[in-house]
Structure formats: structure tokens, C-alpha cells
Steps between C-alpha positions, in 0.01 A plus 500: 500500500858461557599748234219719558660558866825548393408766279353737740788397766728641180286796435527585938838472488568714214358755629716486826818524232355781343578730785727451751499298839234549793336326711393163407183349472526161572331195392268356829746221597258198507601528105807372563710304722760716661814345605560310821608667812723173570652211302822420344573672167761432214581685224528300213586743211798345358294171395209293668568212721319295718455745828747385827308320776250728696497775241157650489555814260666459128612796261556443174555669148191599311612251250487194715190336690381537870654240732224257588334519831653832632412904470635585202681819403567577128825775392442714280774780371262798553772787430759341316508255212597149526821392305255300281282756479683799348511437122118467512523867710709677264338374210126559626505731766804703432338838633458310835865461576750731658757644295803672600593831326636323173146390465644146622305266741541587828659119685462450879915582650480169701310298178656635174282233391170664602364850329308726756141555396410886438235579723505897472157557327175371506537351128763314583366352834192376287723342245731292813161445675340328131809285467500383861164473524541162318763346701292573838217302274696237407617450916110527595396213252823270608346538844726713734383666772693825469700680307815733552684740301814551490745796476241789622782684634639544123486852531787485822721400154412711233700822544212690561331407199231361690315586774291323796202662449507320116598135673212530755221587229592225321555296791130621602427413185608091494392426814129594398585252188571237748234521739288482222612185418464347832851573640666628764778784363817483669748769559891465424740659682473920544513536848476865483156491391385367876149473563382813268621311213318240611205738516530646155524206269310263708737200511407211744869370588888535473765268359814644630852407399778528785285715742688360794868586387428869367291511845157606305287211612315725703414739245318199356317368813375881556313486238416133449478353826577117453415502159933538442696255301876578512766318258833517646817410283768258583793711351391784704408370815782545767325373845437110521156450419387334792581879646305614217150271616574598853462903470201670541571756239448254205115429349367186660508344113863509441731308217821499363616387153740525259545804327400340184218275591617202370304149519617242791699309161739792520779513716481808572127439634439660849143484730510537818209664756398614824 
């Protein structure tokens, strides 16, 4: 049964990639189990720990397992590859990868590390979407509640190699994937899409990194309502962060951490919330 449905959630979604973004259709939400309009979040993406007292919401790497007891959010790398991941890219899916005008792959500016994905034709959307179509499996049968992908705004990076219109078909594109398998599909970042992004690729929720100090938090909350995480950074926040809790302009589910998401046995390990 299981594989039966995620055959024809496969076969819906390709055919969003095959031509480019509109408006979504979404999945009726009693499917899934969209994320919390209150709680304490962390971001665990540098390792799992056991979650600080009072935490109610847990993200965590594809790779890893849900945190017991609370909504779940699984990360998947939906426009670039992971550092693990690229061999297996270049070797399998080399077509699918930006390359530069040497013919070399394309690497994110601010993550040498990372090659952007090439989202410019329909082909190559289907390809991505096949490949990531397992990882949003694998985060459904570990038991998250959600799933968010990361680095949709990949085209803001690409010298004009890529374009938005190619990000939000295959954005439109994932999120049926993951409402097919029972979760709620996060948003990350792009705060210039405001609520018409939301519209065209049907996600359910943002995870926002350092809304508050680049003053976009309410691009976020336009569109999403509560339904706003925002990840501040300790080596960029300037205000103390009591200040930070006591402004209005921040989402109501606020964090910071360290810029590298370390576990608490670092000492560089930094959670604090509002």
C-alpha cells in the first residue's frame, strides 16, 4: 500500500516539475500534521542531543532520527548537495548539477563545499525531484512530522544561471512529495517570495535563519502567520538577547545558536530562547 501511494505521489509531482511553477494544489491537511503555532524549537543540525528543558519542536538532519516525544522536522538539502553527498551527484546525476562555463560544478560562494543543483529544465527538475524523493521517504518512515528544504533561494547565488521560476517548480514539486508522505513541507529562508510563494508551491511553514537582524521577520509572518521559526546567530547578534525576546518584531518561536550547531559537549555550544 505504502509503495503503491508513493508512486502516484511521485508520478503528481513530476508532473508539477515538468512545467514550471503555479499554483499549488495542496494535499487536504488532515493528511498531515502541520507544525505548531507555539512551542520551543531547536535546531539540532550539527549533531542530535537530548532536547533543552521545555523544548517542544526538534530539527534534525535527514540522516539522524526524530527526537522522541516532540513534532519533528527532518532537513533535507533540496537545492544544493550535501558535502557527503556530492561524489554520489557527480558520479550519478552529473547532468543535474550546475556548471560554470568551464563545464565545472557550479559551488554555493558562502559553501565552496556545496554544488548548486541545476534546476533550468524540466529534465533536470525530474532527475533532483527522483533523488530527493528518497530522502523525504526515508524522514516519513523515521517518523518526523515535517520536512524542510533547504537553500530554495539558490538561484539569488548563481550568477544568473538560475532562475526563480526553476526553484519554485521544483519547490512545487517536493512539497507535493512530502505531503504525500504525511508531512508538513517547510519553507527556508526567501523572504522575497511573501505570501505568493507561499501560494505557488504550496508549502505549510517557514524556518527562517536571522529574520530579526536583517529585519525580514515580517516578510515571514505575512505569509505564515505563527507558523515562523527564526534561528538567530550568536556571532551576529549585536542587541542583548533579552532585547531580542522583548520586541515585537521577532516571530513568537524565536532561538539563537551557534553558527555551527554544535552539541551542548562543545564549548562553543549556544541555546538560548524567548
Amino acid at each position: 500500500m505504502r509503495a503503491r501511494t508513493l508512486l502516484m505521489t511521485v508520478a503528481t509531482a513530476l508532473v508539477a516539475v515538468l512545467g514550471t511553477a503555479s499554483c499549488a494544489t495542496a494535499t487536504p491537511a488532515s493528511s498531515y500534521r502541520n507544525l505548531p503555532t507555539s512551542g520551543i524549537p531547536d535546531y539540532q543540525l550539527g549533531g542530535s542531543y537530548a532536547p533543552p528543558s521545555g523544548v517542544t519542536l526538534v530539527e534534525r538532519d535527514s540522516t539522524e532520527r526524530p527526537a522522541e516525544g516532540k513534532y519533528s522536522i527532518c532537513y533535507v538539502n533540496g537545492f544544493q548537495t550535501q558535502p557527503g553527498d556530492a561524489a554520489m551527484w557527480k558520479r550519478d546525476h552529473p547532468t543535474a548539477i550546475l556548471r560554470d562555463g568551464r563545464g565545472r560544478p557550479f559551488s554555493d560562494p558562502g559553501w565552496p563545499d556545496e554544488t548548486l543543483l541545476d534546476t533550468t529544465t524540466a529534465a533536470k527538475r525530474a532527475t533532483i525531484l527522483k533523488v530527493l524523493t528518497k530522502s523525504v521517504a526515508r524522514c516519513a518512515d523515521r517518523g518526523f512530522d515535517a520536512v524542510e528544504f533547504d537553500n530554495l533561494d539558490s538561484w539569488t547565488r548563481s550568477k544568473g544561471k538560475l532562475t526563480r521560476s526553476g526553484n519554485l517548480a521544483l519547490a512545487a514539486a517536493l512539497v507535493r512529495v512530502g505531503h504525500g508522505e504525511g508531512l508538513a513541507v517547510g519553507q527556508k529562508n526567501t523572504p522575497q517570495l511573501g505570501p505568493s510563494g507561499r501560494k505557488q508551491t504550496g508549502f505549510d511553514f517557514v524556518v527562517a535563519e536571522e529574520c530579526f537582524v536583517y529585519q525580514e521577520c515580517g516578510a515571514y509572518t505575512k505569509a505564515y502567520g505563527k507558523r515562523v521559526i527564526d534561528v538567530e546567530y550568536s556571532d551576529n547578534t549585536e542587541r542583548p538577547w533579552a532585547t531580542v525576546c522583548a520586541s515585537s518584531k521577532r516571530p513568537a518561536m524565536t532561538i539563537l545558536r551557534d553558527r555551527d550547531l554544535v552539541t551542548p559537549s562543545s564549548p562553543e555550544y549556544v541555546f538560548e530562547h524567548c
